[in-house]
PyMOL CGO cylinders between C-alpha atoms (Angstrom):
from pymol import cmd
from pymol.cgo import CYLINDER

trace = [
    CYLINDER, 12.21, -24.80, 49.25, 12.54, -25.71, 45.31, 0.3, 1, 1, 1, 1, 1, 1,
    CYLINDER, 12.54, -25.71, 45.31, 15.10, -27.37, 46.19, 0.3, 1, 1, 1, 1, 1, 1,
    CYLINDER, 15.10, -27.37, 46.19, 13.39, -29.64, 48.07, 0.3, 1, 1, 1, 1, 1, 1,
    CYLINDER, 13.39, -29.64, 48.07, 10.65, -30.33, 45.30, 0.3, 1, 1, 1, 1, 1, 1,
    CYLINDER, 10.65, -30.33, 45.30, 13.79, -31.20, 43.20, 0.3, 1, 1, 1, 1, 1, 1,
    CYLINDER, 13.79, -31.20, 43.20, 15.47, -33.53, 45.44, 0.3, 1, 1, 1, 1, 1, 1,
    CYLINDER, 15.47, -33.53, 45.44, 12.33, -35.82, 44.74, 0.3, 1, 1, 1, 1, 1, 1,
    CYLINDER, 12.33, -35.82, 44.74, 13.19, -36.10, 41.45, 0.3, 1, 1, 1, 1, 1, 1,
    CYLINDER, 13.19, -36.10, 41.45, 10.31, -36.31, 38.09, 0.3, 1, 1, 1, 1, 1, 1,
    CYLINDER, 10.31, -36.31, 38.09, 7.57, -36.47, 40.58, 0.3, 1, 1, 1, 1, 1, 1,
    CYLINDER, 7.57, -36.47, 40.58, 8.80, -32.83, 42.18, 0.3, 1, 1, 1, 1, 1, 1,
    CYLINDER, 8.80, -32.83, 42.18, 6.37, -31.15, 40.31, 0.3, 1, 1, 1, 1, 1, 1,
    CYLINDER, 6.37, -31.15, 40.31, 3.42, -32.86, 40.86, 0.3, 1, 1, 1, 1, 1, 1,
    CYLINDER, 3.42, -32.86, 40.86, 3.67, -33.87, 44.64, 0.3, 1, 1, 1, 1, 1, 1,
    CYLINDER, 3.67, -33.87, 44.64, 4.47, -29.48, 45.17, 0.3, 1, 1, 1, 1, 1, 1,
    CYLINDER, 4.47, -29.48, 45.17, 1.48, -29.21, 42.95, 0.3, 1, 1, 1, 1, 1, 1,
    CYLINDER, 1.48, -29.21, 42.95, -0.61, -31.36, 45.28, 0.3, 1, 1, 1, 1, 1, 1,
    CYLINDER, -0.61, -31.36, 45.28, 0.41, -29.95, 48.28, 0.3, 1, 1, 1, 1, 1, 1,
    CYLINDER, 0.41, -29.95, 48.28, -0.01, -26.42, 47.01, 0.3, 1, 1, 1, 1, 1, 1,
    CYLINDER, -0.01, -26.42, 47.01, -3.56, -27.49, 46.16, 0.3, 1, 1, 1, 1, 1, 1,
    CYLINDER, -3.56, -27.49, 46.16, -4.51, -29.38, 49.71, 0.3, 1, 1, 1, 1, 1, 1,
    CYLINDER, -4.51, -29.38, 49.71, -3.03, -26.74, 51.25, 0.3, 1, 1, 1, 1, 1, 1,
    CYLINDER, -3.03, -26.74, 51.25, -5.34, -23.93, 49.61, 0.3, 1, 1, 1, 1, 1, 1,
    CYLINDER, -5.34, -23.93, 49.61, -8.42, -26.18, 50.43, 0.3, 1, 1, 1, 1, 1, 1,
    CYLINDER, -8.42, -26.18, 50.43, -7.48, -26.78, 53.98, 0.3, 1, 1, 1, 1, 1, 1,
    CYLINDER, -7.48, -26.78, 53.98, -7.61, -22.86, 54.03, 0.3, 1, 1, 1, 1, 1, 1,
    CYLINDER, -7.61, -22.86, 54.03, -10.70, -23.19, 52.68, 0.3, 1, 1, 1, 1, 1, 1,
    CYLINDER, -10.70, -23.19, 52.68, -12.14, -25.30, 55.24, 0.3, 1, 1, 1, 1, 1, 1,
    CYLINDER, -12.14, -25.30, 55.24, -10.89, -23.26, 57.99, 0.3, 1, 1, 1, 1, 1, 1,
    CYLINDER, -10.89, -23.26, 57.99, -12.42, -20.57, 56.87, 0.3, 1, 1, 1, 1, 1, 1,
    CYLINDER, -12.42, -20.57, 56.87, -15.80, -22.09, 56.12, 0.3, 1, 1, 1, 1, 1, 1,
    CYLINDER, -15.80, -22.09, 56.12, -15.34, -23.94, 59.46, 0.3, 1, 1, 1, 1, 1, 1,
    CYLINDER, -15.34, -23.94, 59.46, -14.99, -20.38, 61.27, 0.3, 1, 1, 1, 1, 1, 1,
    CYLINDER, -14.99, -20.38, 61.27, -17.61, -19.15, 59.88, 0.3, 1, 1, 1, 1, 1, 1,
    CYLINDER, -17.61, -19.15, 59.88, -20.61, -22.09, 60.69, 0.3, 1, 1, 1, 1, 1, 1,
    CYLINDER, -20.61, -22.09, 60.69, -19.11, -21.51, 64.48, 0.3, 1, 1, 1, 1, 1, 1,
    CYLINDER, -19.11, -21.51, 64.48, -19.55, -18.23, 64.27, 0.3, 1, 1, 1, 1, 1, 1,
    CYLINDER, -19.55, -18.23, 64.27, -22.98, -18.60, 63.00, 0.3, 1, 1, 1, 1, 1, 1,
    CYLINDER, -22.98, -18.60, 63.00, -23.87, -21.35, 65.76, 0.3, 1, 1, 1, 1, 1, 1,
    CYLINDER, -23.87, -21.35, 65.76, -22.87, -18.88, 68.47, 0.3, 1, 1, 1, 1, 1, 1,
    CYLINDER, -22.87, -18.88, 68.47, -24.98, -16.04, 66.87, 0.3, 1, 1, 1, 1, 1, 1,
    CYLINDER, -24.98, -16.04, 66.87, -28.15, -19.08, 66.65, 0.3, 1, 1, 1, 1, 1, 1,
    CYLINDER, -28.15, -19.08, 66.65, -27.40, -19.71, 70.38, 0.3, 1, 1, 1, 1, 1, 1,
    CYLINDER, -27.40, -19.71, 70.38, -27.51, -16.15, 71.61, 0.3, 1, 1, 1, 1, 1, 1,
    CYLINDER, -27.51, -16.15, 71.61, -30.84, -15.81, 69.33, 0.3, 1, 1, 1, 1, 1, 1,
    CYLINDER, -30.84, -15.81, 69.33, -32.45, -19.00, 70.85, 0.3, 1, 1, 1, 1, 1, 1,
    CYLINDER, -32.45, -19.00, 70.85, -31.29, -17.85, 74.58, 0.3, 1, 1, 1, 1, 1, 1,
    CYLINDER, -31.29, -17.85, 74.58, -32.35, -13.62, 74.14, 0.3, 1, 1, 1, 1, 1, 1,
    CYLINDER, -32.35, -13.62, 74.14, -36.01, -15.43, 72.76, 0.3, 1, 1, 1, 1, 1, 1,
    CYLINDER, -36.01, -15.43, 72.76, -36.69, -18.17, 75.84, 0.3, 1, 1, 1, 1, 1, 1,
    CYLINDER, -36.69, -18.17, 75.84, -35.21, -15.35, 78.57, 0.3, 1, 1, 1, 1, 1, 1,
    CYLINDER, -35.21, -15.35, 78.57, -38.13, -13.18, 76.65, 0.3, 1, 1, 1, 1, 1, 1,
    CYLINDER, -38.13, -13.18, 76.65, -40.34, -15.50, 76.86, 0.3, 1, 1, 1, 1, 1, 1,
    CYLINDER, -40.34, -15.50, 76.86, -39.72, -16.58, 80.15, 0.3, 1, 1, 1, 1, 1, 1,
    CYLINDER, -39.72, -16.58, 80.15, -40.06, -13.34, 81.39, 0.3, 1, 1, 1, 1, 1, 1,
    CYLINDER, -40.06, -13.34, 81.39, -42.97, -12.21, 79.73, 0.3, 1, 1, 1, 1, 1, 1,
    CYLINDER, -42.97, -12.21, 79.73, -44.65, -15.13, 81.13, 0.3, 1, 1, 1, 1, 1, 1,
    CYLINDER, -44.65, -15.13, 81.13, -43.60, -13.86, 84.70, 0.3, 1, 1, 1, 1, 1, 1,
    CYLINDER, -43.60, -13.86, 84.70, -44.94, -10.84, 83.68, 0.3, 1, 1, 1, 1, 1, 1,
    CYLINDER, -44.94, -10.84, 83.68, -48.24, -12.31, 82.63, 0.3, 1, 1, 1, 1, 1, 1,
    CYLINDER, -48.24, -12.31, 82.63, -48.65, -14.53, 85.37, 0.3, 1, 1, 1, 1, 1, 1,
    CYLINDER, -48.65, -14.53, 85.37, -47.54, -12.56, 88.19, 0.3, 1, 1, 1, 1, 1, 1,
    CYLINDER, -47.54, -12.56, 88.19, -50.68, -10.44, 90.39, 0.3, 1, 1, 1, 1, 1, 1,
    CYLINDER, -50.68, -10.44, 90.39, -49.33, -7.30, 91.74, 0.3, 1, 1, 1, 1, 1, 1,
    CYLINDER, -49.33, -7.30, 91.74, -51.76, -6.48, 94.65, 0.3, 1, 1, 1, 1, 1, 1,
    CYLINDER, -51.76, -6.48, 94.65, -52.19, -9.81, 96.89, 0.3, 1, 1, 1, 1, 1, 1,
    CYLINDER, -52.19, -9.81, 96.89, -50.04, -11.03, 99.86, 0.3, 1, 1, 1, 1, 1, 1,
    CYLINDER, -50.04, -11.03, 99.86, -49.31, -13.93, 101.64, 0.3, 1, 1, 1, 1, 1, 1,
    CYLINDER, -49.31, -13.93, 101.64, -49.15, -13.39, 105.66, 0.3, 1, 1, 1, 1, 1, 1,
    CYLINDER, -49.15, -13.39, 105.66, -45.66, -13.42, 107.07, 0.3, 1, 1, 1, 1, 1, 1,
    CYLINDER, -45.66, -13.42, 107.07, -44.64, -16.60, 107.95, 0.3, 1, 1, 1, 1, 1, 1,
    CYLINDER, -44.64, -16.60, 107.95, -45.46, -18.52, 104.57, 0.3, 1, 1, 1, 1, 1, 1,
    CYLINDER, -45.46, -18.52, 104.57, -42.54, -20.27, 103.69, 0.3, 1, 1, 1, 1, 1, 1,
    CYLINDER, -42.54, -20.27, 103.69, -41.79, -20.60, 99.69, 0.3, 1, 1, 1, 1, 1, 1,
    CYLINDER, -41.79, -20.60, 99.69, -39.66, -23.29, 98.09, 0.3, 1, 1, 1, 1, 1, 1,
    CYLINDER, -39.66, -23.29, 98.09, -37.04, -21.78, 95.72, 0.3, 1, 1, 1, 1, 1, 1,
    CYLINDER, -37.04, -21.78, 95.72, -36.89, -22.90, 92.15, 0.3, 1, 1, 1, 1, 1, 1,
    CYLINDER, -36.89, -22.90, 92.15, -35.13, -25.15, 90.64, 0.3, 1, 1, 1, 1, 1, 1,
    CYLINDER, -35.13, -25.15, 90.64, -32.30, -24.08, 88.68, 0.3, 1, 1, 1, 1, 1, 1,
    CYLINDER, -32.30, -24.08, 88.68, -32.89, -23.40, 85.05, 0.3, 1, 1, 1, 1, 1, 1,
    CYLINDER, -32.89, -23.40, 85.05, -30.01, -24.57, 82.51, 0.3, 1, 1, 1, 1, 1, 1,
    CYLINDER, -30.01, -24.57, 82.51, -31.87, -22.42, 79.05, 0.3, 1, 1, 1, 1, 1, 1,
    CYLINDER, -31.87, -22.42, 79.05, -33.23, -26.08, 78.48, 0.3, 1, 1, 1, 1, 1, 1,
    CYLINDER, -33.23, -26.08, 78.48, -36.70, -25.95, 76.26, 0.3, 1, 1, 1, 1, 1, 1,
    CYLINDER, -36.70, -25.95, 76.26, -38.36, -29.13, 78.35, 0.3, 1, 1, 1, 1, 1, 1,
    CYLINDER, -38.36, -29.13, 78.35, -37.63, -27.38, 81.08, 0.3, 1, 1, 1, 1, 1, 1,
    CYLINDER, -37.63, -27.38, 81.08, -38.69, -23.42, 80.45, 0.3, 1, 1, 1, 1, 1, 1,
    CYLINDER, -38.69, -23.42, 80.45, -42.55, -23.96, 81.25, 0.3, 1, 1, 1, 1, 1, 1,
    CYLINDER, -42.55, -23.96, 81.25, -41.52, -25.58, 84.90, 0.3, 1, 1, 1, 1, 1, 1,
    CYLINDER, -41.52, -25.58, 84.90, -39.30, -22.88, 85.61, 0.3, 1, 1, 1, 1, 1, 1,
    CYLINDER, -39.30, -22.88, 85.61, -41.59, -19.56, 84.94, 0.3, 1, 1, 1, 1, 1, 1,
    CYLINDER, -41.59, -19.56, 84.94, -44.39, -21.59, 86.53, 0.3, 1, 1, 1, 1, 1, 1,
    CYLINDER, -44.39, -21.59, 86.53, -41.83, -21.65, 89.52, 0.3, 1, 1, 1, 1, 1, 1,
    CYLINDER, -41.83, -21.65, 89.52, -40.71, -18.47, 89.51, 0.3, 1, 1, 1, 1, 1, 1,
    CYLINDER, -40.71, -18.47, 89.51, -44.40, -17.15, 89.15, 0.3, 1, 1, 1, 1, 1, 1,
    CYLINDER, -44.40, -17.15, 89.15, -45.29, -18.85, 92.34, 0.3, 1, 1, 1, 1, 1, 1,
    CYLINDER, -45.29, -18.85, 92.34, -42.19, -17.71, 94.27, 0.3, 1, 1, 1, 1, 1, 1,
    CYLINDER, -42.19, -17.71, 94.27, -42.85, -14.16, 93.38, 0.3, 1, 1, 1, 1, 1, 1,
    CYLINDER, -42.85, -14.16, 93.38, -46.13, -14.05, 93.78, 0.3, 1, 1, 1, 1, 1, 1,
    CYLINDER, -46.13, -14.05, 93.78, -46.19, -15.60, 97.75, 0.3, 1, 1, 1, 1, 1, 1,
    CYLINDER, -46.19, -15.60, 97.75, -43.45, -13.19, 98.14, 0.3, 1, 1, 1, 1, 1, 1,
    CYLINDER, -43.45, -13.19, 98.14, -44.48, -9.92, 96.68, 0.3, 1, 1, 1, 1, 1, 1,
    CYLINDER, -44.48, -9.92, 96.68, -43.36, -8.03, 99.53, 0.3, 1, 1, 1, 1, 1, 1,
    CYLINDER, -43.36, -8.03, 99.53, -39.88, -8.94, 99.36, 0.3, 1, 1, 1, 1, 1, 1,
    CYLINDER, -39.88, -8.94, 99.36, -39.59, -7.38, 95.79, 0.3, 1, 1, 1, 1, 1, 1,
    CYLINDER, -39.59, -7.38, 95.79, -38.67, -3.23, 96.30, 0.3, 1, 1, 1, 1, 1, 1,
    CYLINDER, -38.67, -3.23, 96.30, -39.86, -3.06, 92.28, 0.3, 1, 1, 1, 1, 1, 1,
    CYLINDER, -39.86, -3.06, 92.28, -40.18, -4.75, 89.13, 0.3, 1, 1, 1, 1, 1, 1,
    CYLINDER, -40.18, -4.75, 89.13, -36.15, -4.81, 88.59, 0.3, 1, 1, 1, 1, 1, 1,
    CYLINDER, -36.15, -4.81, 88.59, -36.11, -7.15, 91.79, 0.3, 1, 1, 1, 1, 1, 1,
    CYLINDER, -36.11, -7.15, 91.79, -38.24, -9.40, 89.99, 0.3, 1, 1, 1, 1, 1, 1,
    CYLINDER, -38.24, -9.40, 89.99, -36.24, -9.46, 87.09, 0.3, 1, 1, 1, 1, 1, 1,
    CYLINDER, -36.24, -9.46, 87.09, -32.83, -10.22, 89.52, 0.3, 1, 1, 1, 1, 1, 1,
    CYLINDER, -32.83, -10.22, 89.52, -34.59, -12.99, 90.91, 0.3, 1, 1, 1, 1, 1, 1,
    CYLINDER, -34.59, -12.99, 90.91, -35.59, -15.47, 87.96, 0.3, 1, 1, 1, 1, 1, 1,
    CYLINDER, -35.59, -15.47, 87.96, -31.93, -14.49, 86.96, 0.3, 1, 1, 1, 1, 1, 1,
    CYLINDER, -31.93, -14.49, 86.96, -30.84, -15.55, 90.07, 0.3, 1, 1, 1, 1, 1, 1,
    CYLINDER, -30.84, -15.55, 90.07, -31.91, -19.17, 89.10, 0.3, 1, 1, 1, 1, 1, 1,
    CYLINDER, -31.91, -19.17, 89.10, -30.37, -19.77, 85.76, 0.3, 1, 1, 1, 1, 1, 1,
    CYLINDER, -30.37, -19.77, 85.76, -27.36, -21.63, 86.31, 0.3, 1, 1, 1, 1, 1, 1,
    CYLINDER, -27.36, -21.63, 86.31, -25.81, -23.75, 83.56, 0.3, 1, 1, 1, 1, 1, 1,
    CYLINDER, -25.81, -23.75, 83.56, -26.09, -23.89, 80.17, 0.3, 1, 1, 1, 1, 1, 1,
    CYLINDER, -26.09, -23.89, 80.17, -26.12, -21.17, 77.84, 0.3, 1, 1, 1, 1, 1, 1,
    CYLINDER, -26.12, -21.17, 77.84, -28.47, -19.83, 80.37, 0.3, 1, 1, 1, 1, 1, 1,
    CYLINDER, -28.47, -19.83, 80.37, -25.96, -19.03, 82.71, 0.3, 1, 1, 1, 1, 1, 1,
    CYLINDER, -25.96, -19.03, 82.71, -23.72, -17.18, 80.94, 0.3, 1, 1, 1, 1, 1, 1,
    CYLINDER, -23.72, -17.18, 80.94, -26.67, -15.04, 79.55, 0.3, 1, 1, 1, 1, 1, 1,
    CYLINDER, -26.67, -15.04, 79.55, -28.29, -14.84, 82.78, 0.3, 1, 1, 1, 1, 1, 1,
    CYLINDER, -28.29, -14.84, 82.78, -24.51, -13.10, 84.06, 0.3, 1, 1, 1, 1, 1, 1,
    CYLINDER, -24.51, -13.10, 84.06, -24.91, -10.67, 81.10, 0.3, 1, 1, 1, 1, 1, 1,
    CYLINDER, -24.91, -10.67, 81.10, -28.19, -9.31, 82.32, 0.3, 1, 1, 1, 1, 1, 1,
    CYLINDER, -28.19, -9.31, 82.32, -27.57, -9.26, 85.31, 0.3, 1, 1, 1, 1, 1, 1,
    CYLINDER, -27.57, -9.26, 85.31, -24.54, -7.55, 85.44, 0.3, 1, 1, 1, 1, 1, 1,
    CYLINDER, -24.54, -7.55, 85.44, -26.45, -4.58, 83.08, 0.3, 1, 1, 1, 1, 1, 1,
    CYLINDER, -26.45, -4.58, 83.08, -29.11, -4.61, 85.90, 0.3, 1, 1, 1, 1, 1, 1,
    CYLINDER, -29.11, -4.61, 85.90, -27.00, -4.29, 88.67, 0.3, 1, 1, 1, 1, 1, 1,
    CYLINDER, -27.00, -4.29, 88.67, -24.96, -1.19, 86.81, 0.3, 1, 1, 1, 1, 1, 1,
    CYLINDER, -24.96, -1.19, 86.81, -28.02, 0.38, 86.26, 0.3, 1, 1, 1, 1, 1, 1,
    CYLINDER, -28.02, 0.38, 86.26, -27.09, 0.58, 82.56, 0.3, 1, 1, 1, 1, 1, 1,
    CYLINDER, -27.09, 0.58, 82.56, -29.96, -1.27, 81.68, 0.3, 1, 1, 1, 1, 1, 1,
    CYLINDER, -29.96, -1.27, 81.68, -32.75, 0.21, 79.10, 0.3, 1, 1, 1, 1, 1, 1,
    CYLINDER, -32.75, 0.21, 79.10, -35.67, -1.13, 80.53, 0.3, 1, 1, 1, 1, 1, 1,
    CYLINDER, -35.67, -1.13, 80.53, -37.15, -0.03, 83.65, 0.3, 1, 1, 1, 1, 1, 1,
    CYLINDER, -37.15, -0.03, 83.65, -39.63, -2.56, 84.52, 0.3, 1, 1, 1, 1, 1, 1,
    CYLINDER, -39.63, -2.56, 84.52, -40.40, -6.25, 83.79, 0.3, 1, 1, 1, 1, 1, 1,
    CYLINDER, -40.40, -6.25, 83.79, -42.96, -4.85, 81.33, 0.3, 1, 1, 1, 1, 1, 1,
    CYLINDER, -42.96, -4.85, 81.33, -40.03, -3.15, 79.09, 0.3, 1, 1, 1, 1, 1, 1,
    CYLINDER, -40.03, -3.15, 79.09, -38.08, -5.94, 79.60, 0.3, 1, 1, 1, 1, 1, 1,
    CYLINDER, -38.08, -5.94, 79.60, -40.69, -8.17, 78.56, 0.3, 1, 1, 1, 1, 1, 1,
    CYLINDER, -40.69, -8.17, 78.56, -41.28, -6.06, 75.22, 0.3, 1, 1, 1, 1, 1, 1,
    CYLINDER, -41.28, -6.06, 75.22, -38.52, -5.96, 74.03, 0.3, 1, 1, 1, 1, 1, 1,
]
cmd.load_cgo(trace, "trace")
């Protein structure tokens, strides 16, 4: 390789100097560069874990656990939910009236918890939604109830 830097003649020197320099501050960058996306991922999980908690403790919180509808009542499913903010409050209030016409066709509060995951599809909702879900379904979750869930 020097004798490349000397085939350029008197300016050798300084052009393997410069490119020994760019190169350590493209390093640099790539480095700083991995970092910030690592950080942005680590923001977006933050921002997702606190609107799922907050969307579910407001299922939690708005959801009656004694009354029934009579058989028969038909219930429009929610609309998807993408993890957008505009969005959240239309969603739980959704979600609350689903499960709350339809509180016979929940077994327990983990059903409850399946089905406002059931309705996150997009986003960075979606692939959080799959997470707990697929903890829920293996029964390796730590929280029993909606309540736990809610609290934590």
């Amino acid at each position: 390789m020097d004798e490349y830097w000397e085939s350029l003649g008197p300016n050798g020197p300084f052009l393997r100097e410069l490119f020994h320099n760019q190169s350590q501050q493209l390093a640099q960058l790539q480095t700083t560069n991995n970092a910030l996306h690592d950080q942005t991922l680590e923001a977006q999980s933050d921002i997702t874990d606190a609107a799922a908690s907050a969307i579910a403790q407001a299922i939690l919180t708005n959801t009656p656990s004694g009354s029934h509808l009579p058989r028969g009542v038909k219930v429009a499913d929610p609309e998807y939910f993408d993890g957008s903010r505009d969005r959240a409050e239309q969603f739980v209030r959704s979600i609350c009236i689903a499960i709350t016409m339809q509180l016979d066709m929940f077994a327990d509060e983990r059903m409850k918890i399946l089905y406002a995951l059931s309705f996150m599809h997009g986003g960075i909702a979606q692939i959080w939604a799959e997470n707990e879900t697929n903890v829920i379904l293996s029964y390796t979750s730590t929280f029993a109830t909606l309540t736990n869930y809610c609290q934590a």
